[in-house]
C-alpha positions in Angstrom: -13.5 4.2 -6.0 -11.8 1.1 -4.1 -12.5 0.5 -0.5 -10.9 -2.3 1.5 -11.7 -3.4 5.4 -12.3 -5.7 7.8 -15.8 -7.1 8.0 -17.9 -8.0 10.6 -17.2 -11.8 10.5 -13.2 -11.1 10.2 -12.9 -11.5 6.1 -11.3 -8.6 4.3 -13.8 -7.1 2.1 -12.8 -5.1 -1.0 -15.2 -3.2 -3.0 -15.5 -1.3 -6.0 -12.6 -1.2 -8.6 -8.8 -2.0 -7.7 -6.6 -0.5 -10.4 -3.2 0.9 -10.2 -4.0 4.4 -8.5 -5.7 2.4 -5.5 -3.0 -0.4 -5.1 -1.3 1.8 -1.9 -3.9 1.4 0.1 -5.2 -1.9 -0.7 -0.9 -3.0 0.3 -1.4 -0.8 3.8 -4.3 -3.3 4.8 -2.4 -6.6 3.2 0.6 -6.1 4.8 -0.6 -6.5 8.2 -1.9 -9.9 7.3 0.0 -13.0 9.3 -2.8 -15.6 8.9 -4.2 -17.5 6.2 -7.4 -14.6 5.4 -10.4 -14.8 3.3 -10.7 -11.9 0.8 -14.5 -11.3 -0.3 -15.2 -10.2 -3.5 -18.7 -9.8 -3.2 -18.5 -6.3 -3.9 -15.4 -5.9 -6.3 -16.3 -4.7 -9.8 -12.8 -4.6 -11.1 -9.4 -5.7 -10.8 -6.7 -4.6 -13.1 -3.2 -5.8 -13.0 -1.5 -4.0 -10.9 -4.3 -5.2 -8.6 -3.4 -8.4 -9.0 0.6 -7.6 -8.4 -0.4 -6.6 -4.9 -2.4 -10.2 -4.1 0.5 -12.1 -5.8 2.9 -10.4 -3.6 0.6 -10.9 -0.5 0.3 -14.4 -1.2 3.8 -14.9 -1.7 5.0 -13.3 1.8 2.0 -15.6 3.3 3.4 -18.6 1.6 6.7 -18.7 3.7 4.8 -18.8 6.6 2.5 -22.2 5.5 -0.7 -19.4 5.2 -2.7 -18.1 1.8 -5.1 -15.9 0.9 -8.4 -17.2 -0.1 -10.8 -15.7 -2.4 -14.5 -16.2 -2.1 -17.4 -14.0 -3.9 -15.6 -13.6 -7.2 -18.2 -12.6 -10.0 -17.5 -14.1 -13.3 -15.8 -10.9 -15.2 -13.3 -11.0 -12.0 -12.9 -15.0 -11.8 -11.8 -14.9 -15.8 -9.3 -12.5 -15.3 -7.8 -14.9 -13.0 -8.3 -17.8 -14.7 -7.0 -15.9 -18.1 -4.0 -14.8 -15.9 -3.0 -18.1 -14.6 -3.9 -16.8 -10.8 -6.6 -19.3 -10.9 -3.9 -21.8 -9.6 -2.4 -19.7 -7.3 -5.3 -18.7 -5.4 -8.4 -20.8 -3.5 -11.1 -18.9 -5.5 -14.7 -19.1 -4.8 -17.3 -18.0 -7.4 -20.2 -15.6 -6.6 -23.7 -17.7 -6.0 -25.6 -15.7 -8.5 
């Protein structure tokens, strides 16, 4: 199950796992974003890579603009597939405060 909104202080919040079947609606949600936005993590168990596909692409589209996407809340299982990935340098990543 993959869940993606806005929260109440304005960050997009994803939760659960963000694999291939979910990527649709995770893009419906990202493709209205104009403005450099903070993705939270917090709650994000998984992320395969087609999940990742649809952040690169986001971040892309936002980088013609001058904005980015920045990551906060990323739990170490999700922070080592980025940094495994080479997305690590492409993103502002925050770790999880455990």
């Amino acid at each position: 199950m993959f869940e993606i909104g806005y929260g109440d202080d304005g960050d997009i919040v994803c939760s659960g796992r963000l694999d291939a079947a979910q990527c649709e609606k995770a893009l419906l949600l990202m493709n209205e974003i104009a403005d450099t936005s903070t993705l939270d993590f917090a709650s994000l168990e998984y992320i395969s890579s087609a999940g990742l596909g649809v952040l690169l692409k986001t971040q892309k589209r936002l980088a013609e603009s001058g904005a980015a996407l920045k990551i906060i809340n990323v739990n170490n299982h999700i922070h080592d597939v980025f940094r495994y990935s080479g997305f690590h340098s492409i993103f502002d990543i925050e770790a999880k405060e455990e």
